[in-house]
N, C-alpha and C positions, 0 to 999 in steps of 0.2 A: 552129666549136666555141668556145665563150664558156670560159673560168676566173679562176678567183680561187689565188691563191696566197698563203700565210701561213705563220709559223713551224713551225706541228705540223698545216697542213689543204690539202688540194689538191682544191679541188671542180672537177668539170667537167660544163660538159651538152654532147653529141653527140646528133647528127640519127641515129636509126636507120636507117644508112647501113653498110654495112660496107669502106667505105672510110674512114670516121672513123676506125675503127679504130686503125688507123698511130699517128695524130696523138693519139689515147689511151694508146698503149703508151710514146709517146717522152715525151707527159709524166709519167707515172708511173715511167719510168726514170730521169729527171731529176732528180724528185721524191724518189726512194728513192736517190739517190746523193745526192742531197745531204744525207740523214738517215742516211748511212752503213750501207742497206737493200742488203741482196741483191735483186736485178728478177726475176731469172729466173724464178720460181714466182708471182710476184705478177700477174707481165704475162701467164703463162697463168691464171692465177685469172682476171684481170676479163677477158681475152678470152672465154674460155669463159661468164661473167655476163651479157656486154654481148650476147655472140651471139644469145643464151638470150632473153634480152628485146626483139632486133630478130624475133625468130621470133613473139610473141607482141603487137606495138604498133609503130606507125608514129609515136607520138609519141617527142619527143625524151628522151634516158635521162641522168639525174642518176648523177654518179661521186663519191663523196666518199670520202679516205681520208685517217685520221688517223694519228696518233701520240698513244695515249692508254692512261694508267696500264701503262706497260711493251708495248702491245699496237701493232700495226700492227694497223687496222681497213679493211674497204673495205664500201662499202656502196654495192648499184648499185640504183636505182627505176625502175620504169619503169608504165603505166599500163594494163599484161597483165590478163587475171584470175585470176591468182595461181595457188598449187598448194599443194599438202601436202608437205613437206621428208619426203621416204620413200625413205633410201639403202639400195639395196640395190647389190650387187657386181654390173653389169651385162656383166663380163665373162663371167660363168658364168647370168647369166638373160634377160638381154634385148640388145637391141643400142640402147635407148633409156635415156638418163639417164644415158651417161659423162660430162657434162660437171661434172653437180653431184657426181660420185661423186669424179672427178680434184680438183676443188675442194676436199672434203671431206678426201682424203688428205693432198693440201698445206697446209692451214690444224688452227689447233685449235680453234676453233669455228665453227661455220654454223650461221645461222638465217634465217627467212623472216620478214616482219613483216608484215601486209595494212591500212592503214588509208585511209578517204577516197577507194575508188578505185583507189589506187596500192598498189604490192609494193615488197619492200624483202629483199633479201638480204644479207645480213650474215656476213664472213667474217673472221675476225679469226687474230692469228698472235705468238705473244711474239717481241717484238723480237729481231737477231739484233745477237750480241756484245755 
């Protein structure tokens, strides 16, 4: 796992590996303790992102999350072929797509982005306290 660490940006790339995993969760716990963040929601936010994108690419998955204009941001890429952002409550219709629906609950915004190839989901959350 490669990263870069800075005042407001914690990038990581992970081998779509679901043992990387760990070692993505404890820096983003790190990361959000040291920006005085609540982990707990965030480290199932990008588990559920990162999983999501090893199901769909064997290439390695870019993590970046900010601290930007009051917002905690996370943005995970990876080189899937992307999808259509279509929440619906999969507890009463399907038994597919709790993980972006879970996502969805915990954050206050989500989006998908597709350019070049690559996907980009974007999850964002106003800063806590």
């Amino acid at each position: 796992m490669a990263d870069g660490l800075a005042t407001s940006r914690l990038q990581l790339t992970i081998e779509a590996d679901t043992a990387q995993l760990v070692h993505m969760r404890d820096r983003l716990r790190r990361w959000l303790a040291r920006h005085g963040q609540p982990a707990d929601d965030w480290l199932l936010v990008a588990n559920e992102l990162c999983t999501n994108s090893m199901a769909v690419s064997t290439d390695p998955i870019e993590i970046i999350m900010t601290l930007d204009a009051g917002e905690v941001v996370l943005e995970v890429t990876d080189t899937g072929p992307g999808f259509v952002l279509d929440l619906v409550n999969p507890l009463t219709t399907s038994t597919r797509r709790r993980g972006l629906w879970i996502v969805d609950q915990l954050t206050h915004r989500l989006a998908v982005a597709h350019r070049e190839g690559r996907t980009t989901v974007i999850a964002a959350r106003t800063l806590a306290g």
